[in-house]
C-alpha positions in Angstrom: 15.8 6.7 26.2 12.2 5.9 26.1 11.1 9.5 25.0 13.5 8.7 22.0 11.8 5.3 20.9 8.5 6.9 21.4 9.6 9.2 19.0 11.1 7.1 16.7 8.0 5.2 16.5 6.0 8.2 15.8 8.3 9.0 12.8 8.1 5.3 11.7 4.1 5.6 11.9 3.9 8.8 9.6 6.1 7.6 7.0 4.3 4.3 6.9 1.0 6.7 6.8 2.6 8.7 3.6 4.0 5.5 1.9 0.4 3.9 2.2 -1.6 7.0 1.1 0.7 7.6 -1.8 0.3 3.7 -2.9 -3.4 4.4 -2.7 -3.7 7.4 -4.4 -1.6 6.0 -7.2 -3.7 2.5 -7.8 -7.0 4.8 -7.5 -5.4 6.8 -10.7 -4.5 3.6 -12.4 -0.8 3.8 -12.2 0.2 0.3 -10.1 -1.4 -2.4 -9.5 -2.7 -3.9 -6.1 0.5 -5.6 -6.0 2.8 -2.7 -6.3 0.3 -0.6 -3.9 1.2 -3.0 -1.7 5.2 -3.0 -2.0 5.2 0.9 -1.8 3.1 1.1 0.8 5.3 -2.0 3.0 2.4 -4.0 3.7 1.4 -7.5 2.6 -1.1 -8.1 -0.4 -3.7 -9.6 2.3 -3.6 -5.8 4.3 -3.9 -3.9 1.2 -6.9 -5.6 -0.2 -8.3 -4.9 3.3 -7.5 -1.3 2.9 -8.6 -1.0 -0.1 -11.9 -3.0 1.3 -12.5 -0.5 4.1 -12.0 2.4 2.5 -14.7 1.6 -0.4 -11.9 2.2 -2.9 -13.4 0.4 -6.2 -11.3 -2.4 -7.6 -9.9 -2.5 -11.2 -7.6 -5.1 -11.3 -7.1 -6.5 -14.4 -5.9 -9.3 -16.4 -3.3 -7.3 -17.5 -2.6 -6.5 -13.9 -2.4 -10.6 -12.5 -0.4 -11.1 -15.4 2.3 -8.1 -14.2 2.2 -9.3 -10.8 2.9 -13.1 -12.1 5.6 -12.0 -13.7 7.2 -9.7 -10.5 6.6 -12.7 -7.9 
């Protein structure tokens, strides 16, 4: 039983892994905002901007982009 959670766990941490480098990857190309990175990747607005703060990822966030995420809250 517990080599089965363990292992479940495992799985749950890659495809967090692959949900937040594929958010990433797609606000450093312009295509969501913060916002959505956020959503896609499953993790609050706070922890993304933290990400994005760690990793040295520049910001481009927009007034467009506040006004699209306004609009989605």
């Amino acid at each position: 039983m517990a080599r089965l959670l363990t292992k479940a766990l495992k799985e749950f941490d890659k495809e967090k892994e692959i949900r937040l480098k594929h958010a990433l990857k797609s606000y450093q190309q312009g295509e969501i905002t913060l916002m959505e990175a956020a959503e896609v990747a499953g993790v609050p607005l706070w922890e993304i901007l933290e990400i994005v703060r760690e990793k040295k990822i520049p910001m481009h966030y927009t007034l467009e982009d506040v006004e699209k995420d306004i609009k989605s809250v």
